[in-house]
C-alpha positions, 0 to 999 in steps of 0.5 A: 389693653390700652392703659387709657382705656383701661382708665375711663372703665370699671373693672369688677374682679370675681374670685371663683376659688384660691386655685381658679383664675379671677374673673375680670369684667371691663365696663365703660365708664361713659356706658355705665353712666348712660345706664345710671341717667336712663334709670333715674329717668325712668324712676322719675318717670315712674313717681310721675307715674304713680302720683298721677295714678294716686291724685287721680284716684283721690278724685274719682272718690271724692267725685263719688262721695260728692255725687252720694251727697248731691243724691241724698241732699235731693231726697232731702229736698224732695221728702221735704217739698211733700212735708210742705206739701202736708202743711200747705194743705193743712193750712188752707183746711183751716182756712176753709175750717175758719170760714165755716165757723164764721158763716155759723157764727154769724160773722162777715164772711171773707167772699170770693168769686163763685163763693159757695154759701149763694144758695137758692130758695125754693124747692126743685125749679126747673131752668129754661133750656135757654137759659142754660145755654146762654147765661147759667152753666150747671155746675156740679159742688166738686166743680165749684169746689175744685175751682175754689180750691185752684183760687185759694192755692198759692202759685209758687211751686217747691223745686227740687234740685237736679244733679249738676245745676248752675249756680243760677239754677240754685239760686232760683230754686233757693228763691222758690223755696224762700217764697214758699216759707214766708208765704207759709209762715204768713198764712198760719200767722194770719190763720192763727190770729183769725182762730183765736178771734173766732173762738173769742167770738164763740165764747161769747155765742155759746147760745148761737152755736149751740143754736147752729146746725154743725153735724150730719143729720145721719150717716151716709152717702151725698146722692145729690148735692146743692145747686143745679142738677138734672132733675131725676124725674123729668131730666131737665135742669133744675136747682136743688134747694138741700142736700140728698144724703143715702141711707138704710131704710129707718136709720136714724135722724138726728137733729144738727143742733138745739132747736123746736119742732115747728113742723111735722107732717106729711108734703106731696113731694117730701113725703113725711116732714119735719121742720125745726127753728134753732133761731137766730134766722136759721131753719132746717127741715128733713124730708121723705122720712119713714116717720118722725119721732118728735112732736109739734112744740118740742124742744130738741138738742143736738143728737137728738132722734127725730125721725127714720130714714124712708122714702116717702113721697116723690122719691127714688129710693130710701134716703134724708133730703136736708135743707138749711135756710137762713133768713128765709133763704136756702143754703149749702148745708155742707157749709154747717158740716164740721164733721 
């Protein structure tokens, strides 16, 4: 062999045993070199590999974690929108609440269009066909209750984020909800100044309340409300001056609030009456009763038993018809109701 070959190569000897010839391996220097480079390489290769492999899957947790804390912070947010759903509801009972205690209070009541408490005077009136077609829509109270709700709701609605929204639409939705707080936050304020003042004023009024009708007469169903209706006997329009409430045949009615009895008898139409002055302007009067318990001159209070309900007179069926009036003048009597 050629010493200078044998010089640029690596020779591994292997003793087989101390009779048997050594074993002799001849490797190339350059050889060995070129198998040691391409190893390292592929070693390299392989921690590129792998780090790769380990930083991407550190990602796709943390793209997991990140998803299952967008979810949960929109349940959040969702079960928080229908918490201030309830509030903003409750709010906007008070309100209607305070109004109602300032109409039986006697105080300036804060109007609106299509306020509810315009009653009209009078028993049932028939209305032109005419005049219902042209200028007088016959409206029915869930109508006009419906539609004073929609004036008195505030337009700004809660949002609830969606999974990957902008920057911007976060902004947005932050305003929304930010709108919806100080809005919240006003009205109860606003809402809390104007119960205090009303139960000041109901402090110095113990009379007047007292004097105020505030309770259902008797227990049972509205079958014909206040307004304009179609009159049950001709089919023709006409206003309804009270509130047609259902019942059992002789169930009892009470009187809504302290009064006299200044009327009792029996009227062509409402059948066996009885008719009561609270003062202050205001009247009530219950009709088409079985019979009523009370006498002319007699002082009553609120709960009190002053007739049965019946039927009498021209009626389709066993039922109390309630009229308020104050000043002379018909009103919605679910507009006394706190119950």
């Amino acid at each position: 062999m050629d010493p200078t070959q044998q010089d640029d190569a690596y020779t591994i000897v292997i003793f087989r045993g101390p009779r048997a010839k050594p074993l002799r391996l001849s490797f190339p220097r350059h050889i060995l070199r070129n198998i040691l480079i391409i190893g390292v390489v592929l070693l390299l290769a392989d921690i590129a590999v792998l780090s790769h492999y380990v930083v991407r899957t550190q990602e796709v947790w943390e793209l997991h974690s990140l998803r299952s804390e967008v979810l949960s912070s929109r349940q959040q947010v969702s079960a928080f929108s229908d918490a201030f759903d309830g509030l903003k509801s409750r709010v906007l009972s008070i309100k209607e609440m305070n109004q109602r205690m300032r109409v039986m209070l006697g105080i300036e009541v804060e109007r609106s269009d299509g306020d509810l408490l315009n009653g009209r005077g009078g028993e049932e009136t028939p209305i032109e066909n005419d005049a219902v077609g042209q200028n007088t829509p016959v409206l029915n109270e869930a109508t006009q209750a419906g539609m004073l709700a929609a004036r008195e709701q505030p337009c700004t609605t809660l949002l609830i984020p969606r999974l990957g929204a902008s920057e911007a639409e976060a902004a947005t939705m932050e305003r929304g909800v930010r709108q919806e707080i100080t809005w919240l936050l006003n009205e109860i304020g606003h809402q809390e100044s104007a119960t205090q003042k009303l139960m000041d004023e109901a402090e110095k009024r113990k009379d007047r309340w007292n004097a105020t009708p505030s309770i259902w007469p008797v227990r049972g169903w509205v079958t014909s409300g206040f307004g304009p209706r179609l009159s049950p006997f001709t089919g023709r329009p006409a206003l309804h001056d009270g509130l047609d409430i259902g019942a059992a045949q002789r169930t009892p009615v009470r009187a809504p609030a302290y009064g006299r009895v200044t009327a009792i008898g029996y009227h062509a139409k409402l059948g066996h009456i009885v008719r009561l002055d609270h003062g202050y302007g205001i009247e009530t009067l219950y009709g088409h009763m079985a019979k009523h318990l009370v006498k002319r001159g007699q002082r009553i209070k609120r709960g009190d038993v002053i007739g049965l309900v019946g039927s009498s007179g021209l009626s389709t069926g066993p039922h109390l018809h309630y009229m308020i009036k104050v000043k002379g003048r018909a009103v919605n009597p679910r507009q006394y109701i706190l119950e």
